[in-house]
Steps between C-alpha positions, in 0.01 A plus 500: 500500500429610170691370177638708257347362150702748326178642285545803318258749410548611176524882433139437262367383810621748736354763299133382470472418884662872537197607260280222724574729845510819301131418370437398834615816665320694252152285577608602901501856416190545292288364837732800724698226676812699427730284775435177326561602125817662593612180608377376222715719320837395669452158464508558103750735528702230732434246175635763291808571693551126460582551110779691575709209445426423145448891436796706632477826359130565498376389851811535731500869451105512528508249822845644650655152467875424435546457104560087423688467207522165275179452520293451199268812467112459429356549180416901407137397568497371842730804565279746343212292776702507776566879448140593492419263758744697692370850424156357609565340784709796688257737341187319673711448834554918551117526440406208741733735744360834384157367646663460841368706788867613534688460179855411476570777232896436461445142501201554251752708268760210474244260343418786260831533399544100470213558294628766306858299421312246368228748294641849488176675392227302709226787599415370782837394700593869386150652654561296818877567511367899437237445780726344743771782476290786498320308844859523642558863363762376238318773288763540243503114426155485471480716290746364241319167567171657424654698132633159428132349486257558241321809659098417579291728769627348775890502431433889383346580841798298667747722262295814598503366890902456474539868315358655810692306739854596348378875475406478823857353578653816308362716673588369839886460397453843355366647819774258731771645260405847516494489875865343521602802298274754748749392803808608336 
């Protein structure tokens, strides 16, 4: 049986082996072995969620844990790292799973929004979040994911893509409404 030597990582050293398994999962990816750097990216993100003690406001709301007050928060620095650690990690995890032979697209869209609580204006969580919805025909969102990024070729194209879409859904509730109206 084990014994419990009551050793305490500190929230320093939580955060560089989170940055140890995010440069790990990053390594993973670069070679296409997709399945081993996203779990490469929840392990840091697991280290991560493990500063929610001494960090209340910033990482329960970005992990989804309960809020632990009287603890002593972490300096603005390793909050400001754990935030873009965050942003990364949940970032890189919805394009390990936009590489999958059958993405999960809703599941894909809540790591873009983690990543988006914990960096608002990150490009690419909102071109993935923008990808993902227009994949599950959520045209309108992607599109106000899409204005919300700075526009480059391939956002514009996904703008132009979503444009046709909802004109396309106009016209069909256009045509469905004028035929409820033809029965009467």
């Amino acid at each position: 049986m084990a014994e419990n030597t009551g050793f305490v990582i500190s929230d320093t050293e939580k955060l560089l082996k989170a940055r140890e398994y995010k440069d790990r999962g990053n390594e993973d990816y670069k070679k296409g072995n997709f399945r081993k750097a996203a779990g490469s990216y929840h392990r840091a993100l697991l280290y991560l969620k493990g500063l929610s003690s001494n960090c209340p406001d910033l990482l329960s709301s970005l992990s989804g844990l309960p809020k632990n007050k009287g603890k002593s928060p972490m300096t603005q620095d390793l909050m400001d790292d754990a935030r873009s650690l965050t942003c990364d990690c949940h970032n890189n995890l919805a394009a390990c799973m936009l590489k999958a032979s059958a993405p999960k697209y809703e599941r894909i869209i809540e790591h873009c929004n983690f990543a988006l609580d914990a960096s608002p204006n990150n490009i690419k969580a909102l071109y993935r979040k923008g990808t993902s919805l227009y994949a599950i025909g959520d045209y309108d969102g992607a599109l106000s994911a899409f204005q919300m990024a700075k526009p480059d070729a391939n956002i514009r194209k996904y703008m132009d893509l979503c444009k046709v879409e909802l004109k396309k859904q106009d016209r069909a509730m256009a045509d469905n409404f004028r035929g409820m109206f033809d029965i009467l």
